[in-house]
Residue, then its C-alpha position, 0 to 999 in steps of 0.5 A: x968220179x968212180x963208182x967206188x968213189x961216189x959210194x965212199x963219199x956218200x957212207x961219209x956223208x951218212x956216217x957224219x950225221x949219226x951219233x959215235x955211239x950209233x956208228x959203234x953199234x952199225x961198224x960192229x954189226x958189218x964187222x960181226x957180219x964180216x967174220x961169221x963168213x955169211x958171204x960163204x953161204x949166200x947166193x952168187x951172180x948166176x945162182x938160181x935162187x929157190x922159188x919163194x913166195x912174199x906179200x906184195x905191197x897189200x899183203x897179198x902173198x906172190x910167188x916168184x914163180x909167178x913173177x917168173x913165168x911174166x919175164x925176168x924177176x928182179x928182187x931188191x932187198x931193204x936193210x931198214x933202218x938202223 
C-alpha cells in the first residue's frame, strides 16, 4: 500500500466516526484554507525558518537558536483538536 494509500484510508477511517455536521465544519475549514492561497506564504522544503523562541513542556521559554547550536532542529506542529 502507497503512502497516498495508507493516509486515505486512514481520513476514512477518522472521518466515518465524526458527525455529518462536524465533517461540514472540518471540510469547510480545509477549503477556507485552500482558497486563502495560505500556501502562497508559507515556508518551503529548504527555507530557513526565523529563529524563534517557545515554552517547552514546563513552560519554560527555548529558543531554536539554542536548539540549533546542539545539532539539527526538528519542529512538529500539533492542529488540536477539531
Amino acid at each position: 500500500m502507497t503512502l497516498k494509500e495508507e493516509l486515505a484510508a486512514l481520513k476514512a477511517r477518522l472521518e466515518a466516526r465524526r458527525s455529518p455536521e462536524a465533517l461540514e465544519i472540518m471540510h469547510r475549514a480545509v477549503d477556507d484554507l485552500r482558497r486563502s492561497n495560505v500556501l502562497d506564504r508559507t515556508l518551503k522544503v529548504g527555507d530557513r525558518a526565523p529563529a524563534f523562541t517557545l515554552p517547552n513542556a514546563d513552560e519554560k521559554p527555548v529558543s531554536s537558536e539554542a536548539l540549533l547550536a546542539r545539532g539539527p532542529l526538528v519542529v512538529t506542529f500539533y492542529r488540536g483538536r477539531w
